[in-house]
Every structure is written in structure tokens, then in C-alpha cells.
C-alpha positions as CSV (number, residue, x, y, z in Angstrom):
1,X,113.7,-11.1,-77.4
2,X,110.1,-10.8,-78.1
3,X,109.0,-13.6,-80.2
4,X,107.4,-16.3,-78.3
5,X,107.2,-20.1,-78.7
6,X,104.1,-21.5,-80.7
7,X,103.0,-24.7,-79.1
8,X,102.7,-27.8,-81.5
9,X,105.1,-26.1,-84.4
10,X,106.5,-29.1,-86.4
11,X,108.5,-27.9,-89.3
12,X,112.2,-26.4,-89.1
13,X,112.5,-22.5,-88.7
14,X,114.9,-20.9,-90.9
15,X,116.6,-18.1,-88.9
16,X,117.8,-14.9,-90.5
17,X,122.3,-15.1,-90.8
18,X,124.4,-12.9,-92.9
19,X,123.1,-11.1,-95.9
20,X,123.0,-12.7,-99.2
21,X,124.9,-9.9,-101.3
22,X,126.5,-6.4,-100.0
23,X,123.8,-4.2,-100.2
24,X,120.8,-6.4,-99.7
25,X,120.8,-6.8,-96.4
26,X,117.1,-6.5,-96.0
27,X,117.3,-10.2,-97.8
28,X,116.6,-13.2,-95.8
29,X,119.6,-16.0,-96.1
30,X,117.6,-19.5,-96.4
31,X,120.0,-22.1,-94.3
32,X,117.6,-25.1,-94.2
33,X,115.5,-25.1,-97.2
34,X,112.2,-23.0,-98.6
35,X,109.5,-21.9,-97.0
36,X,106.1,-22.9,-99.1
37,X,103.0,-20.3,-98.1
38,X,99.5,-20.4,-99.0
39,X,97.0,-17.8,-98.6
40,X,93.7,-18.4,-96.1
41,X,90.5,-17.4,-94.7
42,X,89.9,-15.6,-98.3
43,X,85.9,-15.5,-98.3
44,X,84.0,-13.3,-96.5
45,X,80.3,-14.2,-95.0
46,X,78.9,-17.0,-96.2
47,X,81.2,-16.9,-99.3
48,X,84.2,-19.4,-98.7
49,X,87.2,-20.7,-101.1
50,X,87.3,-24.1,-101.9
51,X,89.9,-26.2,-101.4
52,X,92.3,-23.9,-99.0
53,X,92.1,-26.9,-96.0
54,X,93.4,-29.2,-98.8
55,X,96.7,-28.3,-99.3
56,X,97.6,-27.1,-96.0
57,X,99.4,-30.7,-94.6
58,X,101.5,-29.7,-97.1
59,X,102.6,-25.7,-96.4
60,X,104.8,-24.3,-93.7
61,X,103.2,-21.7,-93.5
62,X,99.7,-19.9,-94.2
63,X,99.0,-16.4,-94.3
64,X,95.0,-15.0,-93.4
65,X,93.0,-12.5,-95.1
66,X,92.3,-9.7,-92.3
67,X,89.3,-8.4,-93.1
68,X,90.1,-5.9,-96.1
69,X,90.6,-7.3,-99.6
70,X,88.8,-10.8,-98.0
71,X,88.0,-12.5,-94.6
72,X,86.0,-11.6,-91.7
73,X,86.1,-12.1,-87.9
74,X,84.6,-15.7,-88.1
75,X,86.6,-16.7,-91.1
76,X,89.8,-15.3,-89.5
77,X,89.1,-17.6,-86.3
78,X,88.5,-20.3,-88.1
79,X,91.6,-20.2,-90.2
80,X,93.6,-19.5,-86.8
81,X,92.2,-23.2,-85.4
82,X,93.7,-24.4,-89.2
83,X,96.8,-23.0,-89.1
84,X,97.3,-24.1,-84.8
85,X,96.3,-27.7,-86.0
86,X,98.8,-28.0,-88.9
87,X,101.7,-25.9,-87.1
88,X,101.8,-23.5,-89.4
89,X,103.8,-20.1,-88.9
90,X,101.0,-17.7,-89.2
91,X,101.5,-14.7,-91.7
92,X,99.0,-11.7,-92.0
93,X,97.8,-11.4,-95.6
94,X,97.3,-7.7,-95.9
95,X,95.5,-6.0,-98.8
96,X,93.5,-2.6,-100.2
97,X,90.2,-1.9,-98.4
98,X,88.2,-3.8,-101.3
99,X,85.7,-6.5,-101.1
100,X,83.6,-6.0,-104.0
101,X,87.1,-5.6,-106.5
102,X,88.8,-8.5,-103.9
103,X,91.5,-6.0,-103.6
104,X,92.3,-6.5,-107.5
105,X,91.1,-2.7,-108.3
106,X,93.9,0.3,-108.5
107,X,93.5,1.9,-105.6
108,X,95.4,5.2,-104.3
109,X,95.7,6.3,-100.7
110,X,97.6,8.7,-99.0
111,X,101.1,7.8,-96.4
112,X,98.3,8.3,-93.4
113,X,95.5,6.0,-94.8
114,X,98.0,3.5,-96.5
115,X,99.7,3.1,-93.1
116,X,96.7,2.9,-90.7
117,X,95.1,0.5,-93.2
118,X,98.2,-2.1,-93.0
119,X,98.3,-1.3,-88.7
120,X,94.4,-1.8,-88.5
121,X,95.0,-5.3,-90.3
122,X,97.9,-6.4,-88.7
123,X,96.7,-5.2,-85.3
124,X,93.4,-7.2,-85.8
125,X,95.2,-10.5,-87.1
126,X,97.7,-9.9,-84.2
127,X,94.7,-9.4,-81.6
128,X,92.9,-12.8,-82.6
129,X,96.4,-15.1,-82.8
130,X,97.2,-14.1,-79.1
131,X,94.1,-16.2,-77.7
132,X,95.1,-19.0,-80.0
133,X,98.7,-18.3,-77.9
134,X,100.9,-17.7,-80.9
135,X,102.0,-14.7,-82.9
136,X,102.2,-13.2,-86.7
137,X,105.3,-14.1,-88.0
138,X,105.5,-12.9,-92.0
139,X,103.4,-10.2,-93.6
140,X,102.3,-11.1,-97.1
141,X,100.2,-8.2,-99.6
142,X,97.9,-9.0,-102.1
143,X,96.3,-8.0,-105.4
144,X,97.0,-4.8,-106.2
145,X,99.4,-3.7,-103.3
146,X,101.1,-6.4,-103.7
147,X,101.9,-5.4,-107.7
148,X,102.4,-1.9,-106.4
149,X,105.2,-3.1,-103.3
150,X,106.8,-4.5,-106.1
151,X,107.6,-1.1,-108.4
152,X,106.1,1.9,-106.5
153,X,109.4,2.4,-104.0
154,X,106.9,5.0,-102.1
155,X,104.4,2.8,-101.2
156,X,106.7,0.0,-100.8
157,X,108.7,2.3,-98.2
158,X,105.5,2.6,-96.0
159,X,103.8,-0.7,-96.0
160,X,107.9,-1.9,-94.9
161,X,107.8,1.1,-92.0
162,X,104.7,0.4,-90.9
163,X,105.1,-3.4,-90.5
164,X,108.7,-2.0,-89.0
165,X,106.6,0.2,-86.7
166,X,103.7,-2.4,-85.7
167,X,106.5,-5.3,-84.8
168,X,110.6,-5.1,-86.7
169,X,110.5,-8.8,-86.3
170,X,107.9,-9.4,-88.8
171,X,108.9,-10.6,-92.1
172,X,107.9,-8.9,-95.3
173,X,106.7,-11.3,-98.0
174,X,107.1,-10.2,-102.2
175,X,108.0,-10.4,-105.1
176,X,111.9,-10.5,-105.8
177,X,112.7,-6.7,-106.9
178,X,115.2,-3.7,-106.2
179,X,112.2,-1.6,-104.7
180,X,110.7,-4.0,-101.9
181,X,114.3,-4.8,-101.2
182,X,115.3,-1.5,-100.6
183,X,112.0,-0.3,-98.6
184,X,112.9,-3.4,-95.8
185,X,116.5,-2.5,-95.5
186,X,115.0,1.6,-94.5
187,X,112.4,0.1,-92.1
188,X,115.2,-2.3,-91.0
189,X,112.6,-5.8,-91.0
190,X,113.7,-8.8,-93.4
191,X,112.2,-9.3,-97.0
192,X,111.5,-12.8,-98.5
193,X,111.5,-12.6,-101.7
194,X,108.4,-14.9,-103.5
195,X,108.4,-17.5,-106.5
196,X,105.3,-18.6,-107.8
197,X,104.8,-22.1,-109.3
198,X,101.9,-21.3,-111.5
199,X,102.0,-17.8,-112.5
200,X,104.1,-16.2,-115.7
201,X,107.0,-14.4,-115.5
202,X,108.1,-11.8,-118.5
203,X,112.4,-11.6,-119.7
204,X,112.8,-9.5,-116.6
205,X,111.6,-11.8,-113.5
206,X,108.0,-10.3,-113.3
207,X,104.8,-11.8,-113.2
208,X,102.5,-11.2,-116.4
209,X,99.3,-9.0,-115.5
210,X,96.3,-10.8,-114.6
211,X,94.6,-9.9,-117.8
212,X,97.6,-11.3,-120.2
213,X,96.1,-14.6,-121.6
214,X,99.4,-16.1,-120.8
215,X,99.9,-14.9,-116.7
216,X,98.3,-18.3,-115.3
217,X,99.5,-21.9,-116.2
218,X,96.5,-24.3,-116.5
219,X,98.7,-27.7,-117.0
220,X,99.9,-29.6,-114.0
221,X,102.7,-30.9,-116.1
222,X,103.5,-27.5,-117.0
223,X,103.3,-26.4,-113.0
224,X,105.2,-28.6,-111.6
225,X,108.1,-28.5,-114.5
226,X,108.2,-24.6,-113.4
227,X,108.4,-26.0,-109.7
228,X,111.2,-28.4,-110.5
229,X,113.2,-25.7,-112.0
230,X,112.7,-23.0,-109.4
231,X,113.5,-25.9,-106.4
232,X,116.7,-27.6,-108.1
233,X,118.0,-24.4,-110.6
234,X,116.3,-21.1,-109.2
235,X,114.7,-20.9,-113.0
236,X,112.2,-20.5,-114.8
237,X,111.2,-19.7,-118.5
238,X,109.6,-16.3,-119.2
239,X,106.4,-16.1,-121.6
240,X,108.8,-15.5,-124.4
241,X,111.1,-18.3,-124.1
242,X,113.9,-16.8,-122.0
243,X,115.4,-18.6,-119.1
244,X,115.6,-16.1,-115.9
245,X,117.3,-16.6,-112.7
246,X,115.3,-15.9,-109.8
247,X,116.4,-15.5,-106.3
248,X,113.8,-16.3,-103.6
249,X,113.2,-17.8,-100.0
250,X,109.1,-18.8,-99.8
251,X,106.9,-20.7,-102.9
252,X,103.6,-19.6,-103.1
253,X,100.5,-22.3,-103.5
254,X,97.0,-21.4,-103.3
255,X,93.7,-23.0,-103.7
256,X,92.7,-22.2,-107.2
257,X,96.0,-24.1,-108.6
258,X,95.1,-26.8,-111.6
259,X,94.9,-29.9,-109.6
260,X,96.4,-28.1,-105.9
261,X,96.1,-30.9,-103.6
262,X,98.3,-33.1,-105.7
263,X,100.4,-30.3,-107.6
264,X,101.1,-29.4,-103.6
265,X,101.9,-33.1,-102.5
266,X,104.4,-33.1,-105.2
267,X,105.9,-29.7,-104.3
268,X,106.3,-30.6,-101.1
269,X,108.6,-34.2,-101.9
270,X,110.8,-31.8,-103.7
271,X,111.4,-29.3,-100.4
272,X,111.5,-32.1,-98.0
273,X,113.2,-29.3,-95.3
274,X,110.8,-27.0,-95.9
275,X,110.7,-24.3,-93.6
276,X,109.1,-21.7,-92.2
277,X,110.2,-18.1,-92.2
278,X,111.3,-15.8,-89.1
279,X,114.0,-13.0,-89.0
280,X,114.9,-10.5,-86.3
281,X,115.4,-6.6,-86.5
282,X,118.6,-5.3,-87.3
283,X,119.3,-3.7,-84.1
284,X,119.3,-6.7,-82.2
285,X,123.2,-7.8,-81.5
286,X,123.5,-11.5,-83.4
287,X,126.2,-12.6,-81.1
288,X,123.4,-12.1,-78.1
289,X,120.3,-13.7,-80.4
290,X,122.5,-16.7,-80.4
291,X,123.2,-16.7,-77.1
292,X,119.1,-16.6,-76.4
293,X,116.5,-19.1,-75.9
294,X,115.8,-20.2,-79.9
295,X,112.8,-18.2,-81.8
296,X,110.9,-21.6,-82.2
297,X,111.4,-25.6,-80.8
């Protein structure tokens, strides 16, 4: 089995079991508890986010800008040291080649530059994390690939086969839909689907745009209601009152939440199993993974 152990790791690891429901077998099955992810390392230069250090004694895992929609070599090292000091399991946040638009802007590539784009990323992330002696264990898009993973089953199919290509243990972070499910079951790599705790969601389970006055709560009481409901009932209320049923495995925080040390705290003494996230491709037998040395102690 390839996946090594990552020295001073303190949370629980979820492994991947049976599937949820016939026919989602791309769908990791959450034994322990949730896995709560942040994003890192999103500046670039001498530009740097503000407050991403404060919430992370409260993640399981973080996942680091590699260089296209945010970050740089330095940055990237220095979120590495971050996420070896807190434990964290390290996730590779992967975006469009777009600093100036911070990977917000619609952008269209072809398979070819799409998939050498998500190898280059992962491959440099990858390179970096091996002299910290540890490994990527989720892969998580952003901005406007991540809306696109969500809908677009074409581009969804080749971000999942290259990830699939790069390393089939990786885990594919997104948002909960039929399209991202179905592109991880054809690469054959585990999806987790994503709630967020401080983003809208519309009657059907997806976020509101960006540029809807509505898509970002601004009220920690109204944050971490929709984090009590997604924890204890797997709810939340859409923009037009409707209560919606979502099915996920990782919360997402970030640093530019109202209040995001404390809305984290709190977050966290509702999951107090968190867990981090870490699957295995189909083709490897269970019966034998069991009988191996564990992922992670």
C-alpha cells in the first residue's frame, strides 16, 4: 500500500468502507465523524491572508494553494511547516491558472491543458510535502473549477482522471452533486462531498453565485445555526426558505468567515471526532487493506 505514515498526526482518520447508496460508490462512508478543511497559503508574494493560522488548532485538515489561482513556492513551504505543526492531513487546493482574477474568472481549457494544469499543481504540492516527510492526501478545487466540477460532467471527468492518474488514493473534495460523483466512480478515486457553514444554498442543494446579495452569511448567529443544523440534522435552509437535505463528509472554514476564530472553536465542540479524510482505490482488495499496516497512527 503506498500511503505512508505522517509523523505527529493527532486526529482520527476516517477510512473509506462500503458505499453509501448502490450506485455511488465513488462516495466516501464517514465511520468516525466529519472531516472540517480550511483552505491555506492563499496569498502570493508579499500579499498574505489574514487570519488562516487562526483557525487551524481547530481543522483536520488544510488544503494549500499551489501556485495557480494563489500561493507561491515560499508561501507553500510555509503553510507545509503549519500544517506538520498542527497534524493536519494535507490537501492540494488546485485551481485555474489566474492570479489577477484569483481563479474566480471563467476560464476554458482544453482535456490536454486542463489535465497538465491539475498534474503540474499536484506534482509541485506533492514535490514540496515529501521533504516535510508526508504526503497529499485530498484534492480540493477552487473558484471557478470548483463551480464547474460541480455541473460540467466533462470537466469534472478529467480533473477526477487526472488526480486518478497522478495518485488513485487521493481524495476528491466538492460539492455534493450527481456530476462530481459520477466523474470519481470513472477515475475509480473517492469523492467527499462538501458543506459549507457560511455560504447560501438555493431549493436544490447548490450554493448561490458569488454575485447574489444573498450567497454569504455575515451573522455569526446565523453561521453557526447553519452549522448546528448541517452537524446534528444534515440541513440547511435554502435562500428561499426551503429546508434541504444534504449529504456530505468534510465542513469547509476559511479565513474570511464573520468572526472565524471563534465561529471555528464552536464548530469544532460540535464534531468532537473530527476527522480527517483518506480513501483507497478501488482496485485494491478490502479484505487485504485490512489485513495491512493502518493508512495513519
Amino acid at each position: 500500500m503506498r500511503r505512508t505514515r505522517q509523523k505527529g498526526r493527532t486526529h482520527k482518520v476516517a477510512h473509506a468502507e462500503a458505499p453509501v447508496k448502490e450506485g455511488s460508490s465513488a462516495r466516501l462512508f464517514m465511520q468516525h465523524g466529519i472531516d472540517i478543511n480550511t483552505n491555506l497559503g492563499e496569498g502570493f508574494g508579499s500579499y498574505r491572508i489574514e487570519g488562516e493560522a487562526d483557525i487551524l488548532p481547530f481543522v483536520t485538515s488544510a488544503n494549500i494553494a499551489c501556485g495557480a489561482h494563489a500561493g507561491d513556492p515560499v508561501l507553500m513551504e510555509e503553510a507545509l511547516e503549519m500544517v506538520r505543526y498542527y497534524g493536519l492531513s494535507l490537501g492540494a487546493h488546485i485551481g485555474y491558472p489566474d492570479l489577477a482574477g484569483f481563479g474566480r474568472r471563467e476560464i476554458h481549457l482544453s482535456t490536454s491543458e486542463l489535465r497538465a494544469t491539475v498534474l503540474f499543481q499536484l506534482g509541485a504540492l506533492s514535490g514540496m510535502a515529501r521533504t516535510f516527510g508526508f504526503e497529499i492526501t485530498q484534492v480540493r478545487p477552487h473558484g471557478y473549477l470548483y463551480r464547474q466540477v460541480s455541473h460540467d460532467v466533462r470537466v469534472a471527468t478529467i480533473v477526477a482522471k487526472a488526480i486518478a492518474e497522478f495518485d488513485p488514493w487521493l481524495v476528491l473534495i466538492g460539492p455534493a452533486s450527481a456530476s462530481l460523483l459520477a466523474a470519481g466512480e470513472r477515475a475509480g478515486i473517492r469523492v467527499a462531498a462538501e458543506a459549507w457553514v457560511d455560504r447560501t444554498y438555493d431549493s436544490r442543494g447548490n450554493l448561490l453565485p458569488h454575485t447574489h446579495s444573498r450567497a454569504v452569511l455575515k451573522n455569526t448567529g446565523e453561521i453557526l445555526k447553519q452549522a448546528r443544523n448541517l452537524i446534528y440534522k444534515g440541513q440547511v435552509l435554502s435562500a428561499d426558505g426551503q429546508i434541504v437535505n444534504l449529504d456530505f463528509q468534510t465542513l469547509h472554514l476559511h479565513a474570511k468567515v464573520v468572526d472565524a476564530e471563534y465561529v471555528a472553536e464552536e464548530i469544532r465542540r460540535m464534531i468532537p471526532h473530527a476527522c480527517s479524510l483518506t480513501s483507497e482505490p478501488f482496485s485494491v482488495d478490502q479484505d487485504e487493506a485490512h489485513d495491512s499496516e493502518p493508512a495513519f497512527t
